[in-house]
C-alpha positions in Angstrom: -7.4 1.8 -14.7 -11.0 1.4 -12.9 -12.0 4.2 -10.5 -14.8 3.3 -8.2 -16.4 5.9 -5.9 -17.5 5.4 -2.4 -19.7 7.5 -0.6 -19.4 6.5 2.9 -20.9 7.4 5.8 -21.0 6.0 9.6 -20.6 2.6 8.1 -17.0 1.2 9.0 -17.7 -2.0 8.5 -19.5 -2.1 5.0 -16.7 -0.1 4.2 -14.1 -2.4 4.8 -16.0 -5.7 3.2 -17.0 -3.7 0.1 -13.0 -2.8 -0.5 -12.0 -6.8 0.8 -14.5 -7.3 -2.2 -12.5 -6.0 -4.7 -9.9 -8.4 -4.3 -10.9 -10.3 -7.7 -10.3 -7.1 -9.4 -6.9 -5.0 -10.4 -5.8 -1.5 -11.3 -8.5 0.0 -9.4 -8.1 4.0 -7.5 -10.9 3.7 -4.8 -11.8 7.5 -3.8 -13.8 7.5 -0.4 -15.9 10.3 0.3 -16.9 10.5 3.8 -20.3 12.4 4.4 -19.6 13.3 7.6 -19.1 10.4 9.9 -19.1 10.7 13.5 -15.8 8.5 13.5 -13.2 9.3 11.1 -12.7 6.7 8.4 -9.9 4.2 9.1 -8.8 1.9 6.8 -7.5 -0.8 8.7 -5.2 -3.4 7.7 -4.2 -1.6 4.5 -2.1 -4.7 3.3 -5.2 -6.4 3.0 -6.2 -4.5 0.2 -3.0 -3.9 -1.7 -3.1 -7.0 -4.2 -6.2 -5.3 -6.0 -6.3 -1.3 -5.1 -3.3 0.6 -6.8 -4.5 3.6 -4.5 -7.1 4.9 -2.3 -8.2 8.6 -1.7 -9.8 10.0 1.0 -11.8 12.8 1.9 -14.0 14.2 4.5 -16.7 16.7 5.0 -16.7 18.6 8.6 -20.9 17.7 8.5 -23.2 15.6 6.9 -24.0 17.0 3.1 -26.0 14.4 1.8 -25.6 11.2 -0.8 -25.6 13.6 -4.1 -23.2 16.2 -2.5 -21.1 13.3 -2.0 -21.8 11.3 -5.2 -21.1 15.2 -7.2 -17.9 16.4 -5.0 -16.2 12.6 -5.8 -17.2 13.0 -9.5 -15.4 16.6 -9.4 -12.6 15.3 -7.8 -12.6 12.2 -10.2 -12.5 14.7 -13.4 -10.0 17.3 -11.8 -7.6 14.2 -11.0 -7.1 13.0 -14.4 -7.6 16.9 -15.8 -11.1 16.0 -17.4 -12.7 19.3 -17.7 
């Protein structure tokens, strides 16, 4: 299985082409962390991405943190979710 990390934030759109993107691929777990947006990440139209994504996870910061804080929390949430210590 692939896992691909997404820091996101306030960019909807860019969000949903870079996951329509994946479509070539298979056995991927997207997680999405979302720095902070002003607008809470919606993935719409989830169908669309179910031939190539086995699962997404998503989570959110209450404020802004910064790229690295993002890039770091979805690598510790990465390890801790396949119990890589």
């Amino acid at each position: 299985m692939i896992n691909l990390l997404i820091p996101c934030y306030n960019d909807q759109e860019g969000l949903h082409n870079t996951l329509k993107s994946l479509n070539e691929s298979s056995f991927i777990h997207v997680f999405i962390i979302d720095d902070g947006s002003k607008a809470i990440i919606n993935i719409k139209n989830k169908d669309v991405y179910k031939s190539c994504i086995k699962k997404i996870t998503i989570k959110r910061f209450d404020e802004n943190k910064g790229l690295i804080n993002a890039l770091n929390y979805g690598f510790d949430l990465i390890q801790s979710h396949y119990g890589n210590n």
